[in-house]
Each structure stands twice: as structure tokens, then as C-alpha cells.
Residue frames relative to the residue before (quaternion, step in Angstrom):
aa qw qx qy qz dx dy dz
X 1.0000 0.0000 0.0000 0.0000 0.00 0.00 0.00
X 0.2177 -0.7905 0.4761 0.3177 3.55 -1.08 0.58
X 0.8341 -0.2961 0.0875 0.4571 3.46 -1.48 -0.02
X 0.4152 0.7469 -0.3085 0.4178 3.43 1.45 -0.98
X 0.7837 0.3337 -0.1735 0.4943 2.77 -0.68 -2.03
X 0.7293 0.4993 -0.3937 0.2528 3.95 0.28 -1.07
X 0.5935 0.5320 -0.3621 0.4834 3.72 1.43 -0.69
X 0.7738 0.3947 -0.3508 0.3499 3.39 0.49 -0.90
X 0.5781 0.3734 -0.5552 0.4670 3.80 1.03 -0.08
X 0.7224 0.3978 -0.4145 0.3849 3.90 0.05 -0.48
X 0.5829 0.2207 -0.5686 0.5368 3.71 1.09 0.68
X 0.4787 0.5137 -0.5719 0.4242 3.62 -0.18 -0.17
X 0.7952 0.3014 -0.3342 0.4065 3.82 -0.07 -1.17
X 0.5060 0.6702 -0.3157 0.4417 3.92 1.17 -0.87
X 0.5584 0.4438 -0.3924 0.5808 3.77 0.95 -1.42
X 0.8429 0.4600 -0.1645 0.2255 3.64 0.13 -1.66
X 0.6871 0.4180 -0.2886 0.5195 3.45 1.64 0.15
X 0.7377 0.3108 -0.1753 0.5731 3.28 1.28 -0.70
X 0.3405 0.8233 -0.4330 -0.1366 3.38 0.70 0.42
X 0.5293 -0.7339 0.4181 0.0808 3.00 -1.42 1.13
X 0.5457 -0.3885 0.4598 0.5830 4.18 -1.07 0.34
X 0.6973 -0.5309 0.4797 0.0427 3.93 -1.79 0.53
X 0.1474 0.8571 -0.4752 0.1339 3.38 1.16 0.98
X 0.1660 -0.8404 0.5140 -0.0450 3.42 -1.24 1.17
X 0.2346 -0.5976 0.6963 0.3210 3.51 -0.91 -0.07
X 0.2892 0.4612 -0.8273 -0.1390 3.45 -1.63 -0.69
X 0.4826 -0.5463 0.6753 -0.1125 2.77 -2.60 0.62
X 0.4246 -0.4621 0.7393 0.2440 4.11 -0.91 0.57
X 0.3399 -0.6113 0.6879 0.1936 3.41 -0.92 1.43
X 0.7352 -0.5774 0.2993 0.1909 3.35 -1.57 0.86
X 0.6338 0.3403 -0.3586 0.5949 3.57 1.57 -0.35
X 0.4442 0.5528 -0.5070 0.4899 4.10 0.79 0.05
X 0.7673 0.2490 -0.3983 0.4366 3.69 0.39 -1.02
X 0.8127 0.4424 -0.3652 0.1025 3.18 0.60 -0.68
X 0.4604 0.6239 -0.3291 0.5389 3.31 1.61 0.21
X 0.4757 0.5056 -0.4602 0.5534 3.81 1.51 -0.19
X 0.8197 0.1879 -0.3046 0.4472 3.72 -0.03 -0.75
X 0.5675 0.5088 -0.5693 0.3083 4.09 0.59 0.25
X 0.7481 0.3962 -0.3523 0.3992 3.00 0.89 -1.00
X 0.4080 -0.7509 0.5040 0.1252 3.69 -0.28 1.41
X 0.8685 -0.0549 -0.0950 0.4833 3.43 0.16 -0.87
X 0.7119 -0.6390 0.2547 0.1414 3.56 0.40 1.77
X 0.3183 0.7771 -0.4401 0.3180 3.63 1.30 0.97
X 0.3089 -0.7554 0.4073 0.4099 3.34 2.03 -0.33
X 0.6101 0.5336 -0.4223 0.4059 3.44 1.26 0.85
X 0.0937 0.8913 -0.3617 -0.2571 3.38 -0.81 -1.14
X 0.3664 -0.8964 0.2170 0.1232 3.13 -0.80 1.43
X 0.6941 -0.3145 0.1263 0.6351 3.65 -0.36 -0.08
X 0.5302 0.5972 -0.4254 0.4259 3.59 0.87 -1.27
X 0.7314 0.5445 -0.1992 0.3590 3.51 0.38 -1.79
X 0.5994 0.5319 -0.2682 0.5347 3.34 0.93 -1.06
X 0.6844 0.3631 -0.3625 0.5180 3.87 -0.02 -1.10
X 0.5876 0.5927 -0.4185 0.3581 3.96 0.39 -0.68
X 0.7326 0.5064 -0.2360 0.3887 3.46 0.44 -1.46
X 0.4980 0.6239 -0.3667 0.4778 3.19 1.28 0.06
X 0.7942 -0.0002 -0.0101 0.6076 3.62 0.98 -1.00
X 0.0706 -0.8494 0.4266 -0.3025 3.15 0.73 1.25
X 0.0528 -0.7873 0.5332 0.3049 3.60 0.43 -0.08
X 0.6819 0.4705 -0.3802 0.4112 3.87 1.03 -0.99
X 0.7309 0.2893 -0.3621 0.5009 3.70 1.17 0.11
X 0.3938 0.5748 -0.6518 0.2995 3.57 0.56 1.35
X 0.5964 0.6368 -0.3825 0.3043 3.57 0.24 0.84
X 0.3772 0.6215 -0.2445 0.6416 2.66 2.43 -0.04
X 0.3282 -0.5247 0.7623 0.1891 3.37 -2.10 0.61
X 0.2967 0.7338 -0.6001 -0.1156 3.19 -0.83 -0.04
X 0.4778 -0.7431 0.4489 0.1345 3.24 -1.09 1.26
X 0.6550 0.5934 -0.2351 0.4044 3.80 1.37 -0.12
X 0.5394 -0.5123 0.5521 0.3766 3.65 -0.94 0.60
X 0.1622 -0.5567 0.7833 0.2242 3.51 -1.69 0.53
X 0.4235 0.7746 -0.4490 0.1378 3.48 -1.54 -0.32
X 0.6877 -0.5465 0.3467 0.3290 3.46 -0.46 0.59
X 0.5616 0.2512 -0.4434 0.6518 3.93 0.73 -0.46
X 0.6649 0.4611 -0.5272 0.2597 3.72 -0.50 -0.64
X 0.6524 0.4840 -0.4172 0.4076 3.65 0.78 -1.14
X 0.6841 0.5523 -0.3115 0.3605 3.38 0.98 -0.87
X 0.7456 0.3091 -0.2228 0.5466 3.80 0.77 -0.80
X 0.5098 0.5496 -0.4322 0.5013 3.71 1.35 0.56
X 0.6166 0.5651 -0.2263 0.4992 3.63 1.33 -1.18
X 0.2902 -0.7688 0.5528 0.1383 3.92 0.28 1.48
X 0.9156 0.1236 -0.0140 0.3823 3.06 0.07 -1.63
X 0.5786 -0.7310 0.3348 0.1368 3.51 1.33 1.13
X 0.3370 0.7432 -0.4142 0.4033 3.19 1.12 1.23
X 0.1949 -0.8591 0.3112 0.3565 2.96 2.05 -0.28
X 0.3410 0.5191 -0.5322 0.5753 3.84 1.07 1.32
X 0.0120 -0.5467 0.7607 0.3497 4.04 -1.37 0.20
X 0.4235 -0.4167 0.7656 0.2469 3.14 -2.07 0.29
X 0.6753 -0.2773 0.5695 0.3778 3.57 -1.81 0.03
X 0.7354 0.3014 -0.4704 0.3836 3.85 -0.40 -1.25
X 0.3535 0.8192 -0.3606 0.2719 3.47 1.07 -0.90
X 0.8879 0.0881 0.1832 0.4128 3.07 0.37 -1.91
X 0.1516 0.7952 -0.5102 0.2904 2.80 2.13 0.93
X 0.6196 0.6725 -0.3075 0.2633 3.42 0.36 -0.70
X 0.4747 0.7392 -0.1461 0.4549 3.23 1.86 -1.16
X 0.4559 0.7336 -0.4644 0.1957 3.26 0.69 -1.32
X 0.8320 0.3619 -0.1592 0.3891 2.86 -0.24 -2.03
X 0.4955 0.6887 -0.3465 0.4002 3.57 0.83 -0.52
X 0.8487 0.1625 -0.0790 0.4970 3.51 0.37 -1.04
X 0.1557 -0.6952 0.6984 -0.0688 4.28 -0.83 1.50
X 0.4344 -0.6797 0.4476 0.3859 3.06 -1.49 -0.16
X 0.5554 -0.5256 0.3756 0.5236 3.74 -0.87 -0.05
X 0.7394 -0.1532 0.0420 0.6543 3.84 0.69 -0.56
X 0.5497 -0.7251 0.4081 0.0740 3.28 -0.71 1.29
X 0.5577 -0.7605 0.2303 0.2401 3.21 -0.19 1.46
X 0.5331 0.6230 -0.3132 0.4792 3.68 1.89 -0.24
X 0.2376 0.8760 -0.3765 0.1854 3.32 1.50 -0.84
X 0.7558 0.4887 -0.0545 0.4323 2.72 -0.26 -2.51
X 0.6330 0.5721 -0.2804 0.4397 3.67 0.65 -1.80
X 0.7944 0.4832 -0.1646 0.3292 3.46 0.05 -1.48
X 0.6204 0.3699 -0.3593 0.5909 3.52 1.30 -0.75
X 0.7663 0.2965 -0.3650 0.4379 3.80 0.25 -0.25
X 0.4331 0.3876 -0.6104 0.5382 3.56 0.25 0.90
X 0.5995 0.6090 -0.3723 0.3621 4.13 0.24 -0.60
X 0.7421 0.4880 -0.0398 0.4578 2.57 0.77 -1.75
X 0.6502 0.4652 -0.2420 0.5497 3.77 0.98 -0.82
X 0.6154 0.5371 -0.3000 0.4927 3.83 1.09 -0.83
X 0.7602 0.3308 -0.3108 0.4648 3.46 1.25 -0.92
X 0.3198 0.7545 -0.4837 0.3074 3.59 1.23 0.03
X 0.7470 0.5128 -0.1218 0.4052 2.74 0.35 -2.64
X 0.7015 0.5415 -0.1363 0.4428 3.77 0.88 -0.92
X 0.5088 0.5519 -0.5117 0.4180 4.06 1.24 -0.20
């Protein structure tokens, strides 16, 4: 067996002998955060200004995003030409935009790592 396969039977059996209260992470799916840090000043819109930011955002450099920023997009994103997107707007986005490492990450290796502590 490799190292792998060996951690995950001696957490699997560890969960199953010692079991323990149900500890979780959860996370702000990835378009919630990222529309928390574009929209800058919290109108639940966002304007051009806002839009060109989120590009170099620093609070949205934890994000992939798989879309162009730029002036024609805001424009052929901006249905009803009010020059604001709404969310339904940019529903489409979604799938477009993950994080770079997922805030549970961090969480998840140190519950492992503590389970195998308690367990040498």
C-alpha cells in the first residue's frame, strides 16, 4: 500500500474507533465571495469603475476567473443598460470564477493532521 491509501485507512478506522462530535469547515461559495470583494462599496451592484477593479483587486486574487474584464464585456453583460450589472446579470459567470485554494484547505489538513497526532 502507498502512503495515501495508508493515511486514509488509519483515518477512516481512527474516525471509526474514536468517534468524535462532527467538525466542519463550510466556505462563501466562490461567486458570493467574489462579488463580496468586487462590489467595493456594497450597493449589490457594480459599476464600470468596480468592474475594471475586480480585475486587480487584491481581495479577488484568490479567485480563477476564466472571463475577460473590459469595457465591451461590461457592456454586452449590462442587459438592461443602466450601466450597473446586477448578479442575475452575471449569473452566467458563475461557473467561470473557483477559488485558487479553497478556504477549507488549510482547515481540512489540520484536522488530519491533529487526528493523526492524537492517534501516534
Amino acid at each position: 500500500m502507498n502512503k495515501t491509501a495508508v493515511l486514509a485507512t488509519v483515518t477512516a478506522l481512527t474516525v471509526l474507533l474514536f468517534a468524535q462530535p462532527v467538525r466542519a469547515c463550510s466556505a462563501i461559495d466562490a461567486w458570493e465571495a467574489w462579488w463580496a470583494a468586487a462590489d467595493t462599496n456594497r450597493d449589490g451592484t457594480l459599476d464600470r469603475r468596480e468592474w475594471q477593479r475586480a480585475a486587480k483587486n487584491p481581495d479577488t486574487a484568490n479567485f480563477v476567473i476564466t472571463f475577460r474584464f473590459g469595457r465591451a464585456a461590461f457592456r454586452r453583460l449590462d442587459d438592461n443598460g443602466d450601466k450597473r450589472l446586477q448578479q442575475n446579470e452575471l449569473r452566467a459567470l458563475q461557473a467561470q470564477i473557483d477559488y485558487v485554494r479553497h478556504p477549507c484547505t488549510d482547515w481540512a489538513e489540520e484536522q488530519r493532521n491533529r487526528i493523526l497526532r492524537e492517534h501516534d
